[in-house]
N, C-alpha and C positions, 0 to 999 in steps of 0.2 A: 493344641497343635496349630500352629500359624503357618498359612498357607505364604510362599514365597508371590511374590508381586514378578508379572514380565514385563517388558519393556511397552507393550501392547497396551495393557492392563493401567500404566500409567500414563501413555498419550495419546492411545485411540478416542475418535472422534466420541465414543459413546461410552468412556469413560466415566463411572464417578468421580476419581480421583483430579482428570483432568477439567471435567466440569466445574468443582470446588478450588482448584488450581487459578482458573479463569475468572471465577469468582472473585476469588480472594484480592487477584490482581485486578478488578473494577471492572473487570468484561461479563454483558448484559448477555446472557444466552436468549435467541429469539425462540418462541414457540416451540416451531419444525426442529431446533437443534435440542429440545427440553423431549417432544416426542421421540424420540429418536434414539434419545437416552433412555427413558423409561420405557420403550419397546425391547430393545438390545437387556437392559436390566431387571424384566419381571419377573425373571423366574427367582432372583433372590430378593430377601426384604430389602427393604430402601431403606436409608437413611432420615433422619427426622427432617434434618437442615435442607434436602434434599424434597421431601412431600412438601415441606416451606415454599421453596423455591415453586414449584410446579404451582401450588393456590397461589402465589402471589402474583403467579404469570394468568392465572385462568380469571384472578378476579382484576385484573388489571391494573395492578399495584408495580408490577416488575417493569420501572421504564428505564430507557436510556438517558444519558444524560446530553442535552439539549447541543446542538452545535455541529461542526465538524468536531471528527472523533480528530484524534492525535495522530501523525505519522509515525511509520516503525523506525527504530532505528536503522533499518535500511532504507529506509527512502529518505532522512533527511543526509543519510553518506551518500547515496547517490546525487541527492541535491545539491551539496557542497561539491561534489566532483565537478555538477556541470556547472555549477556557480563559478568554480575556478580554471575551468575551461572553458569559458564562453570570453573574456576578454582574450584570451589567447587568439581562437577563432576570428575574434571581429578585427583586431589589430592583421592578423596575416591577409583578411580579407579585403578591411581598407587599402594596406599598400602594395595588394594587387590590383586594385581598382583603379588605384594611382601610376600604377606601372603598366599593363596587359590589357585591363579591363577587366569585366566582371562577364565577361559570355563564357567562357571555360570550354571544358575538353568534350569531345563529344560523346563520352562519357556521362556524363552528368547533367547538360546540356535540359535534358527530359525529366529530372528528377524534381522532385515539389519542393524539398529542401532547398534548391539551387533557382531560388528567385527573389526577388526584392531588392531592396538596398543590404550593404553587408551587417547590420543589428540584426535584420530579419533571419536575413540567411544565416547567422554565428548562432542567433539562436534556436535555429529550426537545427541547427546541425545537431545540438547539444540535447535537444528534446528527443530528437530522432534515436540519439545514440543511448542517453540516459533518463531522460524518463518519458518513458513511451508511453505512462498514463497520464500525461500534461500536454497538451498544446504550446506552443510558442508566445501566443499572447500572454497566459498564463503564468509561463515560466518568468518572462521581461518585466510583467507588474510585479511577483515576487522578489523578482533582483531591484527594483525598484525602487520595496515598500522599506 
């Protein structure tokens, strides 16, 4: 008799299924996330590939692989968002600089995004709006490199 699987069952955090999942797709389970499994899973046998995993985490064998990890594929859509909305930005910004000036409404006037030359400010805009775990500088050597 084969017990049905729930939705749970295949992507809760303490998962075998989803552990093996993550695995398979080259994602390194840290310690705390390996306890946590085999806390939630002792009351039934473990799996062999699974006792694997846990000694090769205890004897120090289970690393990651060296570097910055990869971005999701949502962060590199949101990076192309503001990559293609930042020349928009700094053009409308230039020729208002050209035309009114760069002091603005008093609105915005106080805001951190709304200082510098317009590069700064197009790309603080752009960081601000899409990706709030990047800095400005960050973002401008990217669109750079």
């Amino acid at each position: 008799m084969s017990k049905l699987q729930s939705v749970y069952d295949l992507y809760s955090p303490t998962s075998l299924l989803n552990l093996k999942r993550s695995i398979a797709e080259g994602k390194i389970p840290t310690a705390e996330e390996l306890a946590d499994i085999l806390e939630a899973n002792s009351e039934k046998p473990l799996p062999p590939w699974f006792i694997a995993t846990v000694v090769k985490s205890l004897r120090g064998e289970l690393k990651r692989r060296r570097g910055r990890p990869k971005d999701s594929p949502l962060s590199e859509i949101r990076f192309a968002i503001a990559k293609a909305r930042y020349p928009l930005y700094l053009a409308w910004l230039q020729k208002r600089q050209r035309s009114s000036g760069l002091e603005g409404w008093s609105a915005v006037r106080g805001k951190d995004w709304w200082a510098g030359p317009p590069h700064v400010r197009a790309a603080r805009i752009v960081t601000k709006r899409w990706l709030k775990h990047m800095d400005w500088q960050a973002f401008l050597n990217r669109v750079s490199s």
